[in-house]
Every structure is written in C-alpha cells, then in structure tokens.
N, C-alpha and C positions, 0 to 999 in steps of 0.2 A: 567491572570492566571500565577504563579508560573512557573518556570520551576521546581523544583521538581513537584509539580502538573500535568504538562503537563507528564512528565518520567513517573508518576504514572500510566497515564490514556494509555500510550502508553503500559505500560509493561500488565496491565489489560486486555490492551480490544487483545492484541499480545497471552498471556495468554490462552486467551477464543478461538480466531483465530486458536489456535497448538489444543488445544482442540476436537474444532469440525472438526479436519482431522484424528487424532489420528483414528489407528487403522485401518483404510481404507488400501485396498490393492492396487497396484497399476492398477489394471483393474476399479477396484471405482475410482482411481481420472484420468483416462481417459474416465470415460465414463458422453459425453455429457448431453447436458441441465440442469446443475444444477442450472448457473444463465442465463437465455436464450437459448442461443445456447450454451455456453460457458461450458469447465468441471472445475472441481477442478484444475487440472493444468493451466489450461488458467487464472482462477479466481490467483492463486500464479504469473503468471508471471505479470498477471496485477498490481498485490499490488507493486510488486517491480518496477516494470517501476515507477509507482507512489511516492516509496522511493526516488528512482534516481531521478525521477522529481523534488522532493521538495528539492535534496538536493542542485541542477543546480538553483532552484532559490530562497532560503534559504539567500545566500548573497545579492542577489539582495534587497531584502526585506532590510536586515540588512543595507544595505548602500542608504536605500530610495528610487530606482530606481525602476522604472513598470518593472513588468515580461510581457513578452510574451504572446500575449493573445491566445488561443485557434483559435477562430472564424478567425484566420489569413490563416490557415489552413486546413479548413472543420470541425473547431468546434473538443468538447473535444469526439464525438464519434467516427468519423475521428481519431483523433489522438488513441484510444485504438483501433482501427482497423487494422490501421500502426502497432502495439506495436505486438499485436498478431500476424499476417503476418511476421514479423521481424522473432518471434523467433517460427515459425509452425514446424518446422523441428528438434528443440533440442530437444534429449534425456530428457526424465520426472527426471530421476536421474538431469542431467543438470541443469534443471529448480528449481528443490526442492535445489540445494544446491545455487544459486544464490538468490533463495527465503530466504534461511535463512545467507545468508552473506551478501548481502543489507541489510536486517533487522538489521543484525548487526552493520554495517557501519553506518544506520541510526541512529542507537540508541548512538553510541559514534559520531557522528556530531553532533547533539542534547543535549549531555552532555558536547561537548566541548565550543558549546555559553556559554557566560559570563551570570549568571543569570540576570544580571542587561539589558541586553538587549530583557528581557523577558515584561517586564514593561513598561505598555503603548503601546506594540506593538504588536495591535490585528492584523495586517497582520502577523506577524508569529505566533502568536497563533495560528488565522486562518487556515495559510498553514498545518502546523503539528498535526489538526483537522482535514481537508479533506484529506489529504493525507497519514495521520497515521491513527488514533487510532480512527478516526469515522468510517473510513475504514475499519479498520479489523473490527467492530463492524455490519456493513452492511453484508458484506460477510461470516461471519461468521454465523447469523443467516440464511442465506441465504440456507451456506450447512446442516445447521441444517437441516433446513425445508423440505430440500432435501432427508435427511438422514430417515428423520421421515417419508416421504412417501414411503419410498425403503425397 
C-alpha cells in the first residue's frame, strides 16, 4: 500500500473515530463498559498508547530489526492493562488532549517516512493497520454500538 493510501485510510477511519465521540459530555465518556469494562476515555488513552507504540517501533521495522514481542511480558493484554493502570488517575481533559497530540505526532511521523520505504514493506504497512487506522475503525464502531443502546 501507498503511503498516500495508508494517510488516507488513517485520516478516514481518525475521521469516523472524532465522529462517533462528538457531542458526548463528559459524564458519557466516563461512564463504564462501552468496550468491556473499559469507558470512552479508557478506549482514547488506549489508541494513543497504541500511536506511541507504533511509533517506538516504526524504526525498528524500517531498519529490519524484530520488535519487541508482547508474550515477553504477559502478552498484548497485559500490556493494555499496565497502559490503563499507568494513566488511572489523569484528568479526562489530560487524556483527550494527549489523545489528540499523539494523533497528531503520529500522523506527521507517518508523513515524514520517505514514500519509497512504503513499498514492499508489509511489516509497516502492517504496524500503521493495527495500530492506526484499523484501530480507530474497531473502536469506533464499538462506541457506536454503545451509543445506539444508551
């Protein structure tokens, strides 16, 4: 895939993401279980841990090296359990404004690889699929669904 293609799919499904929050007050994005246990702010600091993730191993990819595997550490649900725990205690203002300046950061880290190293290199394709823009695409239907039963 393109890196214009990938920016596309990123700003789309980011897009849809701002969408289905819109308009919630902030008693709606703390109030639990909308993916599990988890509320709308839990589900934003998650995304971004996820930005930051990918962007810590984004080089690694680019210069051929293994990333880090998950299962090192009790696995990738483990790790978003640490992620959540980390930041239980920041102000939701906190969280929403790191949710949208990751975002940001991601999206110009993203724009700043050379297109040419897009090509042939399904492990970054990959990474910025799971970690971006399939992601908001999960979650976002998610608070949909949420939305539509509430």
């Amino acid at each position: 895939m393109s890196k214009d293609n990938i920016l596309k799919h990123l700003d789309d499904n980011w897009q849809q993401l701002i969408e289905s929050v819109s308009g919630l007050s902030e008693e709606e994005l703390l109030q639990p279980n909308v993916c599990g246990t988890w509320s709308i702010r839990d589900l934003m600091n998650h995304i971004s841990t996820w930005e930051e993730e990918a962007m810590q191993n984004i080089p690694l990819i680019l210069s051929g090296e293994s990333t880090p595997r998950y299962s090192a550490s009790g696995g990738i649900e483990a790790f978003n359990a640490r992620s959540q725990q980390d930041k239980k205690d920041l102000a939701l203002s906190r969280i929403k404004r790191e949710f949208y300046a990751t975002h940001q950061r991601f999206i110009n880290y993203i724009s700043s690889i050379p297109g040419s190293s897009f090509e042939n290199n399904s492990r970054l394709a990959k990474r910025i699929r799971l970690d971006g823009y399939a992601h908001y695409a999960e979650h976002s239907a998610q608070i949909l669904q949420w939305r539509q039963q509430n």
